[in-house]
Backbone as CSV, one residue per row, in Angstrom:
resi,resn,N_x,N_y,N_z,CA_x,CA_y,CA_z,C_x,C_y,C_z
1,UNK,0.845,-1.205,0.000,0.000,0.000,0.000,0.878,1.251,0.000
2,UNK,0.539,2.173,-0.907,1.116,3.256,-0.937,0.636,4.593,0.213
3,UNK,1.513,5.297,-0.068,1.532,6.531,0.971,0.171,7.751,0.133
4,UNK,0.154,7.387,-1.364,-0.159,8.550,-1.972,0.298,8.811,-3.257
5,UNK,0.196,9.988,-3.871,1.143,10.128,-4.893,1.003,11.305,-5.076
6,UNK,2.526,11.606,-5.985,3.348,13.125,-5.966,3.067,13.358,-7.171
7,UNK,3.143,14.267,-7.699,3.107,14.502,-8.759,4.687,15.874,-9.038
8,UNK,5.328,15.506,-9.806,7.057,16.320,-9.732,7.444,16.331,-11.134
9,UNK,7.316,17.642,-11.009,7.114,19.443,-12.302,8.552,18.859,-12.462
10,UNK,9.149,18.592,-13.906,10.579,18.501,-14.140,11.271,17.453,-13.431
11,UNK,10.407,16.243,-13.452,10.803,15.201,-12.753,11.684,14.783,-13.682
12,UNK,11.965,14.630,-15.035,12.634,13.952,-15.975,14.105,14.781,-16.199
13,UNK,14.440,15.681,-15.423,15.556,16.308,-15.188,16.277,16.049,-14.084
14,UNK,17.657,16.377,-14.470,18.813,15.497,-13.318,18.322,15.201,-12.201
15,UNK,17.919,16.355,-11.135,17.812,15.986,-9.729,16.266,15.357,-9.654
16,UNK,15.524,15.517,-10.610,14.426,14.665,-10.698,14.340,13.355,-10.646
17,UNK,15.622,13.012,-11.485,15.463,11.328,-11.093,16.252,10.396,-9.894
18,UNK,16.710,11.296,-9.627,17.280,11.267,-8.014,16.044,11.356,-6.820
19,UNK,15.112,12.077,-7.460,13.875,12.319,-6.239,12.711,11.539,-6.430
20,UNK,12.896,10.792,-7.644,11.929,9.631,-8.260,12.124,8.354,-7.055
21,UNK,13.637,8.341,-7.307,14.107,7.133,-6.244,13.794,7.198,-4.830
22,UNK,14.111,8.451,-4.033,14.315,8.667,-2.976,12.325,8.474,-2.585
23,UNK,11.480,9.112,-3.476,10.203,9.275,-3.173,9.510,7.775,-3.041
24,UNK,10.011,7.130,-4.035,9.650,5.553,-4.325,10.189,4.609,-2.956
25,UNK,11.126,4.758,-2.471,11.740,4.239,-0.956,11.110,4.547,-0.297
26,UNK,10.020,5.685,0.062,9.285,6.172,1.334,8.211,5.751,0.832
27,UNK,7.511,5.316,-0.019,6.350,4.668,-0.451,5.215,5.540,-0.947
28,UNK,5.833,6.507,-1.555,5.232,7.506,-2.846,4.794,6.564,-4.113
29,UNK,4.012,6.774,-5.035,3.692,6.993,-5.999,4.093,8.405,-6.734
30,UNK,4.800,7.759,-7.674,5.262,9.172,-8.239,4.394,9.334,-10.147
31,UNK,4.162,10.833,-9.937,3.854,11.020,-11.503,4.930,12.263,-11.946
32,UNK,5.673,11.632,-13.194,6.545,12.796,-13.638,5.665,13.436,-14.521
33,UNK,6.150,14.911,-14.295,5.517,15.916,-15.707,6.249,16.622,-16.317
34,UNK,6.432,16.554,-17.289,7.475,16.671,-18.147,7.018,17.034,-19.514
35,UNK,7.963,18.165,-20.117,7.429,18.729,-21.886,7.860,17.480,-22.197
36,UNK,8.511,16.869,-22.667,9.450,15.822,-23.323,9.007,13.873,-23.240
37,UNK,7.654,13.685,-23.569,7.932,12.689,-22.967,8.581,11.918,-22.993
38,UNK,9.386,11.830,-24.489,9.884,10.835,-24.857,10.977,10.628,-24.809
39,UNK,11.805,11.331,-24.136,12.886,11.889,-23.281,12.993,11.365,-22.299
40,UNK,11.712,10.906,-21.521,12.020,10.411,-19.940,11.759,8.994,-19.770
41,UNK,11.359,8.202,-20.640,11.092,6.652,-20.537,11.905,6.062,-19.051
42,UNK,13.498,5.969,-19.162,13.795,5.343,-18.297,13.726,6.009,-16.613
43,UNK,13.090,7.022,-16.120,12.534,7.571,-15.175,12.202,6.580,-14.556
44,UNK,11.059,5.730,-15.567,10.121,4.779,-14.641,10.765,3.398,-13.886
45,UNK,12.452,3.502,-14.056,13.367,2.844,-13.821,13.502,3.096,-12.133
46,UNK,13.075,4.152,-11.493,13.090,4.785,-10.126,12.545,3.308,-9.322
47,UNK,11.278,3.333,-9.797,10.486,2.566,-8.871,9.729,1.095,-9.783
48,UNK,9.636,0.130,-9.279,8.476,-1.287,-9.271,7.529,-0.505,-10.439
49,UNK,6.929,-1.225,-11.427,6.517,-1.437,-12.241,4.948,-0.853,-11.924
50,UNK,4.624,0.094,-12.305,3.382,0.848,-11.759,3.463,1.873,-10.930
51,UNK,4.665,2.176,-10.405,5.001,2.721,-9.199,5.150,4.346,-9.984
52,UNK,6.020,4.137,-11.211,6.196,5.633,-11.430,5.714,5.851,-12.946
53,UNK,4.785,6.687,-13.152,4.010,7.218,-14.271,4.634,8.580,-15.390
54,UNK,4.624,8.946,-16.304,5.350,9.994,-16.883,3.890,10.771,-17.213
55,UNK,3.660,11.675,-17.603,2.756,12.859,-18.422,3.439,13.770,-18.973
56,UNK,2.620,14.380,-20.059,3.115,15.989,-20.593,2.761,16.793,-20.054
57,UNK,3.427,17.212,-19.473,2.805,18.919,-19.140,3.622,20.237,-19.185
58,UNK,3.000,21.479,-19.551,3.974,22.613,-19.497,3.524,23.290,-18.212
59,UNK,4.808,23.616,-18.041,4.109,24.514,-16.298,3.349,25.599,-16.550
60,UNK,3.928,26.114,-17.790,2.652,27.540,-17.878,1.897,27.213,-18.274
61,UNK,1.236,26.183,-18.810,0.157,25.763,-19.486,-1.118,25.028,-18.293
62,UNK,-1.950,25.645,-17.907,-3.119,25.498,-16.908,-3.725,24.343,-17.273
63,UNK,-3.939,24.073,-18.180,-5.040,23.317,-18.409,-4.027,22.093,-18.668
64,UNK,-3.213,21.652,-19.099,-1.868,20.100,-19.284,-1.526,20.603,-16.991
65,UNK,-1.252,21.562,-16.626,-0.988,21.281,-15.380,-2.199,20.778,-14.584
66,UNK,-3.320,21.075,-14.693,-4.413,20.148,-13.788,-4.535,19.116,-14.538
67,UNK,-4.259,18.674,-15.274,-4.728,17.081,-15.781,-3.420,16.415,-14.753
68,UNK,-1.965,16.898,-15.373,-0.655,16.363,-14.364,-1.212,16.546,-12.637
69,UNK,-2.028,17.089,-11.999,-2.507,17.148,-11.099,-3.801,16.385,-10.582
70,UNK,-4.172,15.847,-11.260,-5.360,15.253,-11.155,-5.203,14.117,-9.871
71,UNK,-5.951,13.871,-8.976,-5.130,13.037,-7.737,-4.313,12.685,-6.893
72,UNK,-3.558,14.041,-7.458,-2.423,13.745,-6.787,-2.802,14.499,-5.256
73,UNK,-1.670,13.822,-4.384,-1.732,13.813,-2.865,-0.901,15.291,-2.236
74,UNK,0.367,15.068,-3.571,1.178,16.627,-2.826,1.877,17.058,-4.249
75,UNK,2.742,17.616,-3.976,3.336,18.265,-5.503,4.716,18.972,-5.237
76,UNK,5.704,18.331,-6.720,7.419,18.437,-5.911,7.552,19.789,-7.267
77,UNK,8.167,21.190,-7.181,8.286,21.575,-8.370,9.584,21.865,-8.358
78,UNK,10.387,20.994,-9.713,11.437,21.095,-9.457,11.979,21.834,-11.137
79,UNK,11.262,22.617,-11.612,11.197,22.932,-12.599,12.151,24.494,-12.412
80,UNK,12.997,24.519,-13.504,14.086,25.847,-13.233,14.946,25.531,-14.213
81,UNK,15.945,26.612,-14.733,16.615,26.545,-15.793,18.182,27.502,-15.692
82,UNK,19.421,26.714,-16.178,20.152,27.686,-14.879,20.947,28.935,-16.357
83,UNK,20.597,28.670,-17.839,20.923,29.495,-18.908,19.598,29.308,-19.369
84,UNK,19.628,30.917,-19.751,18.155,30.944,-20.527,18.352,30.808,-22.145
85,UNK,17.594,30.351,-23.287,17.640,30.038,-24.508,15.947,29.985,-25.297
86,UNK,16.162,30.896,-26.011,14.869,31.287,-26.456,13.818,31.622,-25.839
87,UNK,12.862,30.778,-26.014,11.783,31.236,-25.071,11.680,30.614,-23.851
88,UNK,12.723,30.085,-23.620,12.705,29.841,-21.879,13.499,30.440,-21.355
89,UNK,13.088,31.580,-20.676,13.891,32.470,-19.774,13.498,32.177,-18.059
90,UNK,13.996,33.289,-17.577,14.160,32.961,-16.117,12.742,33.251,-15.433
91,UNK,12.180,34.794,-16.615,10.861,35.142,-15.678,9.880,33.844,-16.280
92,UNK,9.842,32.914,-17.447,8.836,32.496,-17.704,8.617,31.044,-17.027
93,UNK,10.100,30.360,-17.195,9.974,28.951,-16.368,10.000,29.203,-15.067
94,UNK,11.180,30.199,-14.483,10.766,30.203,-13.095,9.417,30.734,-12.094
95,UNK,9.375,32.371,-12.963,8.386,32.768,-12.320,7.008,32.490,-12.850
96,UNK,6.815,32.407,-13.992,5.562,32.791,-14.629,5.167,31.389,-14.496
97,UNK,5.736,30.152,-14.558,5.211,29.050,-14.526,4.709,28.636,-12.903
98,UNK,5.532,28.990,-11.774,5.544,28.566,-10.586,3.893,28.828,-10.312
99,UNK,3.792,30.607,-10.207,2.467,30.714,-10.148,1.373,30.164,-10.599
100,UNK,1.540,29.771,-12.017,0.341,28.733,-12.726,0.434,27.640,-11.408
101,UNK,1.231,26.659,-11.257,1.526,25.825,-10.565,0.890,25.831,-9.098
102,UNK,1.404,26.616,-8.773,0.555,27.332,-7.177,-0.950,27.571,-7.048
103,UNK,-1.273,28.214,-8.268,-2.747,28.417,-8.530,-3.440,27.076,-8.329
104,UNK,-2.759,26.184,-9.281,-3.616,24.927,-9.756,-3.633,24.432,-8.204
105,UNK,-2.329,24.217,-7.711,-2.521,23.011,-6.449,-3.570,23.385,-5.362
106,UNK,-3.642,24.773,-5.405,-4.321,25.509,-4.231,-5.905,24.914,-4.316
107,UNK,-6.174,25.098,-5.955,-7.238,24.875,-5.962,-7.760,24.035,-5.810
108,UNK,-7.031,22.808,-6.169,-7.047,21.703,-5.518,-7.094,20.759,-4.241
109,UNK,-6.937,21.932,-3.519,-6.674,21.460,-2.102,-5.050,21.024,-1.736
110,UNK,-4.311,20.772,-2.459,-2.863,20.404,-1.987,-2.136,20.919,-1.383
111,UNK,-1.912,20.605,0.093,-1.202,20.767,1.057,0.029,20.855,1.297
112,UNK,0.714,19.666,0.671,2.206,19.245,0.476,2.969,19.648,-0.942
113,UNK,3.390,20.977,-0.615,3.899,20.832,-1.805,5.920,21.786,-1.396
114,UNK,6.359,21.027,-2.230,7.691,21.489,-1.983,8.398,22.370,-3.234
115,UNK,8.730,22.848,-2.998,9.483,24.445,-3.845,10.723,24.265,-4.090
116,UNK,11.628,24.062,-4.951,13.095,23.541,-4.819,13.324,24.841,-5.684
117,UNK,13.757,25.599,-4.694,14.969,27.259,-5.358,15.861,27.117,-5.456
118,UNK,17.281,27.811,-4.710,18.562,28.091,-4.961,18.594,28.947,-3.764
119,UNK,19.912,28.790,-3.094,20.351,29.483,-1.477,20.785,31.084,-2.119
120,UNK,20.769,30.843,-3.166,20.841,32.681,-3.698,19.592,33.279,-4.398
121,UNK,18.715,32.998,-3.762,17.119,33.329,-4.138,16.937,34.657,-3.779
122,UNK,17.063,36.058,-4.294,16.934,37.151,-3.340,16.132,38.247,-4.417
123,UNK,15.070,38.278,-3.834,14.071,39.361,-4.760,14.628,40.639,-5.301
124,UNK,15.678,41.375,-4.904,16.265,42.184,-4.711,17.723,42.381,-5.442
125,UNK,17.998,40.691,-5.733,19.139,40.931,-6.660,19.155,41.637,-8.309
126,UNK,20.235,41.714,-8.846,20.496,42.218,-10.476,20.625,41.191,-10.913
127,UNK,20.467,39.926,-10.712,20.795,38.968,-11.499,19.360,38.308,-11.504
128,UNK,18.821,38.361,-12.922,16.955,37.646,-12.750,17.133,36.436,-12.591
129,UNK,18.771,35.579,-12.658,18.186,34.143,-11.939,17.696,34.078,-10.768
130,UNK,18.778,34.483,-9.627,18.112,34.467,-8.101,17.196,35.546,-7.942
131,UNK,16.634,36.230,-8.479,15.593,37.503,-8.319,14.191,36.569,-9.044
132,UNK,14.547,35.649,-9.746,13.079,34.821,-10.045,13.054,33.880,-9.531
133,UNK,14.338,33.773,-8.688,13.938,32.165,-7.717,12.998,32.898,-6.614
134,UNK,13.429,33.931,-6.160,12.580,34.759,-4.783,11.693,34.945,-5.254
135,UNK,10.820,35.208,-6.511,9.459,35.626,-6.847,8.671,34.390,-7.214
136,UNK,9.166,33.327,-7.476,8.816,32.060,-7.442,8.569,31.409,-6.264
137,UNK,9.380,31.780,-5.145,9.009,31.352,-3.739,7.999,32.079,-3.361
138,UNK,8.073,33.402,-3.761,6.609,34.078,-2.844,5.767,33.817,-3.505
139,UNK,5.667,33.789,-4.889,4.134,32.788,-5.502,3.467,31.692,-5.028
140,UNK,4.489,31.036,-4.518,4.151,29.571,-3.435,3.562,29.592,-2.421
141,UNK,4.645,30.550,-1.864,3.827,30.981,-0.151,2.776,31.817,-0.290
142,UNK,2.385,32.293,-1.482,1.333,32.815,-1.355,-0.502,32.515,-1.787
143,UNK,0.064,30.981,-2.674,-1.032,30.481,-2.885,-1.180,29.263,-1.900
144,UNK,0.049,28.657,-1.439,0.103,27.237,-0.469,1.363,27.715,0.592
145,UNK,0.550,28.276,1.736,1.169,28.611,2.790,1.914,27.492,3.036
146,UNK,1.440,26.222,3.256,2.443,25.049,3.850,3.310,24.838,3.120
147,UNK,3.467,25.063,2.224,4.492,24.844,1.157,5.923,24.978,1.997
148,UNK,7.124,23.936,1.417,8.313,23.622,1.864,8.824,23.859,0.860
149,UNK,9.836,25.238,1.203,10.548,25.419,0.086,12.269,25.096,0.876
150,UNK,13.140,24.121,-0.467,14.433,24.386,-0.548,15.290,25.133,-1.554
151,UNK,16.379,24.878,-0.689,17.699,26.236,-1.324,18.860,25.221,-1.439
152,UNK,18.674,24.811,-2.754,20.604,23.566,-2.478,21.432,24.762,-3.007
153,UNK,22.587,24.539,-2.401,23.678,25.206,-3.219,23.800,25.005,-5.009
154,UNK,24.787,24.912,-5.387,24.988,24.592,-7.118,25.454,22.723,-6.594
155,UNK,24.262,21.780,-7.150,24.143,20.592,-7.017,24.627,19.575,-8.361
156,UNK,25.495,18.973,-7.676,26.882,17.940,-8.278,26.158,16.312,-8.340
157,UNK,26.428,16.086,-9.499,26.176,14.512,-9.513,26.364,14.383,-11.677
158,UNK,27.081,12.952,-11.329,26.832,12.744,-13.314,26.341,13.582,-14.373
159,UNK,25.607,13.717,-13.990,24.960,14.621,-14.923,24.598,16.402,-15.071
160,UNK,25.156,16.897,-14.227,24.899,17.795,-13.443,25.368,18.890,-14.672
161,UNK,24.599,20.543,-15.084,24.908,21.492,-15.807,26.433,21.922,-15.405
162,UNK,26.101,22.316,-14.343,27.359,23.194,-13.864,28.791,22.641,-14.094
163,UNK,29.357,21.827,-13.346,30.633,20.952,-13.274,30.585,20.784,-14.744
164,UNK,29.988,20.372,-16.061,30.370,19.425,-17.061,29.864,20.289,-17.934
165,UNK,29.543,21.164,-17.744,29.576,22.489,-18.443,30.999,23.433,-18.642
166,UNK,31.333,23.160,-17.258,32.914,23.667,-17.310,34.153,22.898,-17.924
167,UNK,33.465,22.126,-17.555,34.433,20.710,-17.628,34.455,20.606,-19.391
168,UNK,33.499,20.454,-20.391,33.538,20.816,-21.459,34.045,21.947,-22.324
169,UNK,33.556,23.310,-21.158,34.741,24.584,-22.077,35.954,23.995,-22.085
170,UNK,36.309,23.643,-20.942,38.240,23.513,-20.393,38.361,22.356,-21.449
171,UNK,37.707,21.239,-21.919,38.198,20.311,-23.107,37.968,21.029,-24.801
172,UNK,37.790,21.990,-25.025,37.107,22.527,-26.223,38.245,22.739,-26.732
173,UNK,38.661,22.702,-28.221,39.789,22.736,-29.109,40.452,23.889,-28.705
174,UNK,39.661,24.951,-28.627,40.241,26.262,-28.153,41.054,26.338,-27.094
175,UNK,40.257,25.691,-26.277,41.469,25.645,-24.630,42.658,24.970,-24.743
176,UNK,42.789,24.116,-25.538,44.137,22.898,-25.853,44.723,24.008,-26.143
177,UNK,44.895,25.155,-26.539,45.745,26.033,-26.585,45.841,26.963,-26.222
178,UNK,44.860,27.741,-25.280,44.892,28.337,-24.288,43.899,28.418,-22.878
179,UNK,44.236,27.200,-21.562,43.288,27.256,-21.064,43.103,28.444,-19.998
180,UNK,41.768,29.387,-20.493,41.779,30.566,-19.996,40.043,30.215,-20.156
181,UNK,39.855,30.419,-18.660,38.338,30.334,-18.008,37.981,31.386,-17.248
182,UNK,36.852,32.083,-17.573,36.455,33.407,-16.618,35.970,32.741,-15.310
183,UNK,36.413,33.559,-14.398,36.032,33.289,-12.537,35.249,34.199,-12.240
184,UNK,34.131,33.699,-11.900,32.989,34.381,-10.932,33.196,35.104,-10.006
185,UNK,33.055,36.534,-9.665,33.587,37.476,-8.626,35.249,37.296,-8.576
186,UNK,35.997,37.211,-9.945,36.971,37.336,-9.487,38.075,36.074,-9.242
187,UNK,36.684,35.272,-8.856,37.399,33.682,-8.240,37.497,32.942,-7.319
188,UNK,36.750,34.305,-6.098,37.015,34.562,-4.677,35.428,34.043,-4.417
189,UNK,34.105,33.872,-5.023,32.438,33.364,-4.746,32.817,32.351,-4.317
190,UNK,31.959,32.300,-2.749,32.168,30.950,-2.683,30.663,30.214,-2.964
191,UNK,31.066,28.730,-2.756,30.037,27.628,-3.337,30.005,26.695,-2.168
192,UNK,29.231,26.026,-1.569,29.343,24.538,-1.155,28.324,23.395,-1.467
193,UNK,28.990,23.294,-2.784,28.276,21.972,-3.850,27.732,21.050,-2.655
194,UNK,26.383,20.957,-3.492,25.837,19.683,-2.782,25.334,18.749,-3.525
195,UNK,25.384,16.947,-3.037,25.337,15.854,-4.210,23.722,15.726,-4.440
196,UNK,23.566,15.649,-5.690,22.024,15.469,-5.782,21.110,14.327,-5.375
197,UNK,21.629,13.225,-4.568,20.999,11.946,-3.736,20.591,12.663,-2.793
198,UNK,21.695,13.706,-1.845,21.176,14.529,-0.625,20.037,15.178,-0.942
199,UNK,20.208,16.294,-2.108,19.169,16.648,-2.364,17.649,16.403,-2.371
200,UNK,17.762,15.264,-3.682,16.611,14.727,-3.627,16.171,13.568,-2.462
201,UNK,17.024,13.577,-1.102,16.850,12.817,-0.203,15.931,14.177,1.057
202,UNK,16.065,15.021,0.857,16.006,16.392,1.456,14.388,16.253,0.909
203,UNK,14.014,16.224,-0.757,13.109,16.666,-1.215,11.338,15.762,-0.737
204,UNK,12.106,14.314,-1.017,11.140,13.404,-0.344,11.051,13.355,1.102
205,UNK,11.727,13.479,2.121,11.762,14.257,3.538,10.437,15.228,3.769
206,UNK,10.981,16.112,2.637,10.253,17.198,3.037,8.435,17.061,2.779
207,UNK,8.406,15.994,1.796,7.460,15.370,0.827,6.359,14.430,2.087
208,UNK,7.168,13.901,2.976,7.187,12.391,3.872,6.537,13.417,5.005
209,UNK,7.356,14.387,5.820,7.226,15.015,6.875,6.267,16.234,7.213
210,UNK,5.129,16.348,8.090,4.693,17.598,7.888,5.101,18.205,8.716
211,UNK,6.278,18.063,9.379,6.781,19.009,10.380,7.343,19.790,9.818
212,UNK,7.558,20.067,8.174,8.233,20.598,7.376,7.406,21.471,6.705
213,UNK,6.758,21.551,7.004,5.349,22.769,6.161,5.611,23.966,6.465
214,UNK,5.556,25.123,5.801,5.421,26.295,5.780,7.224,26.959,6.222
215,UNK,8.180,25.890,6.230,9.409,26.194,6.401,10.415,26.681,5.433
216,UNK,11.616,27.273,5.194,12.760,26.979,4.345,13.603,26.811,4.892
217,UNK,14.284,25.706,4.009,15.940,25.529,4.467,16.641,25.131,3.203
218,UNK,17.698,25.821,3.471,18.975,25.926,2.684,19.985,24.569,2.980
219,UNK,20.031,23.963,1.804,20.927,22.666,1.393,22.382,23.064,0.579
220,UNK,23.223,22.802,1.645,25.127,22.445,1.273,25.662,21.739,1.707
221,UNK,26.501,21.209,0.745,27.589,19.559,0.930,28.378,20.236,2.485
222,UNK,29.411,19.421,2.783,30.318,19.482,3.808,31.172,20.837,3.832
223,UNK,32.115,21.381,2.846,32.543,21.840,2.242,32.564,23.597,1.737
224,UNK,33.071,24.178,1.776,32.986,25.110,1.503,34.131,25.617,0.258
225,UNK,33.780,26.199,-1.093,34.856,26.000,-1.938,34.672,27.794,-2.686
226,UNK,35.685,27.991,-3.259,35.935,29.403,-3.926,35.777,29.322,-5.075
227,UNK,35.528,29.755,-5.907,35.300,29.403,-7.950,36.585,28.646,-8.058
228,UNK,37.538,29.820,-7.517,38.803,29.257,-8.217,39.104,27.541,-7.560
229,UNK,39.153,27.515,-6.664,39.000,26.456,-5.764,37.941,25.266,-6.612
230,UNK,36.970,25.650,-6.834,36.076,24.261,-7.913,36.551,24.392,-9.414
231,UNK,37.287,25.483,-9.497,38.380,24.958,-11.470,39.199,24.197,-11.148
232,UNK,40.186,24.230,-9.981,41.083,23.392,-9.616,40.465,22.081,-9.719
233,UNK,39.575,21.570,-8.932,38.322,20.371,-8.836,38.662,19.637,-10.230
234,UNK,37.757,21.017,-11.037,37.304,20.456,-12.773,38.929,19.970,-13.303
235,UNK,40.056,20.597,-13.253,40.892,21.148,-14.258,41.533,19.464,-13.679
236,UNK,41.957,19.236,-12.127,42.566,18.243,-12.236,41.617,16.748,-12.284
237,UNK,40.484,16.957,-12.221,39.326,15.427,-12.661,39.881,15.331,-14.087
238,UNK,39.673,16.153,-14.962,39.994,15.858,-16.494,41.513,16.089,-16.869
239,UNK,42.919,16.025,-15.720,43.597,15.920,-15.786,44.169,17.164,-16.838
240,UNK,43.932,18.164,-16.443,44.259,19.325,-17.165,44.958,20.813,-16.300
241,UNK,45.916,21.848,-17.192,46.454,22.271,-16.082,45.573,23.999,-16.738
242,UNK,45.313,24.693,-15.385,44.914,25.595,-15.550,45.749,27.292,-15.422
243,UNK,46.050,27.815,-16.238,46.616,29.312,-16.220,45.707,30.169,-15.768
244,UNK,46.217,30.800,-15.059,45.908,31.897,-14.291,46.377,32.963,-14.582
């Protein structure tokens, strides 16, 4: 017998299928929603045979988000984008979609729902990534007070944008002959990467627990590291030397 079932906005993305697993161990039913379906087949690899379901849905799209909602028990949105490209920018997936999202669950009655931002979420910043993670959180709290929102740091695992994003400039024909990488603030920002099992171990927690309602907390690995400090990371994993 199951606990219920989730329904998780961008489940078919990295830390999504990390939270497929973790949700399926606590005895979730999971439904992914996802533009792509055909993209996410092995998702349903998370959990037992029935256990995890895929759908289409666009987050801004109301009417594909209540069908992806239909029964469900709570709701994980893990939907966010960390470079914008065409028509997915920061105000439309982060903010403009969250609210659709918020609207729908509210109306629904859904109680449990968890918010996965960024620990640099600040309404107030110049940068519209973390300035639409903060307007995305108050869309939440403002349609589903209980709502549990997290903040991971920049989150590491196989597949992960960040690390293998870098990790790819520093291998690019160009760098074989001069490896020269721009540093964030200088070089001196710090980071404390966190692995995306924690994460999505954090996310079903928060999913499992209602002592966790209406809270935030901010998720980081052990660690505390400097830009320059995580090129070093990248430069010697791919066995490469970095100029400064």
């Amino acid at each position: 017998m199951t606990k219920g079932l989730v329904t998780v906005f961008g489940g078919s993305g990295f830390i999504g299928r990390y939270a497929a697993r973790e949700l399926v161990k606590k005895g979730w039913r999971v439904r992914v929603a996802c533009r792509h379906v055909n993209t996410a087949g092995d998702v349903r690899l998370a959990g037992p045979p029935g256990w995890v379901d895929i759908v289409q849905a666009n987050i801004r799209n109301r009417e594909s988000v209540d069908r992806a909602l239909e029964g469900a028990d709570a709701v994980v949105n893990l939907v966010g984008i960390m470079f914008e490209k065409g028509a997915q920018t920061f105000e439309s997936a982060q903010r403009e979609g969250t609210k659709v999202l918020g609207a729908a669950a509210a109306e629904k009655g859904i109680t449990r729902f968890v918010q996965v931002s960024a620990i640099g979420a600040d309404a107030d910043s110049d940068a519209d990534y973390a300035r639409t993670k903060a307007e995305a959180e108050a869309a939440v709290r403002e349609a589903v007070p209980t709502a549990t929102i997290l903040r991971p740091s920049i989150v590491f695992g196989p597949e992960d944008e960040f690390f293998n994003r870098f990790a790819a400039m520093a291998t690019s024909p160009i760098m074989s002959v001069l490896p020269l990488l721009p540093a964030l603030g200088g070089g001196k920002t710090r980071f404390q990467p966190v692995y995306a099992g924690d994460v999505a171990e954090a996310i079903a927690t928060a999913v499992d627990n209602e002592a966790a309602a209406g809270k935030t907390y901010e998720l980081g690995g052990p660690r505390t590291y400097s830009f320059n400090e995580l090129y070093d990371v990248i430069f010697s994993t791919i066995d490469k030397r970095r100029f400064t």
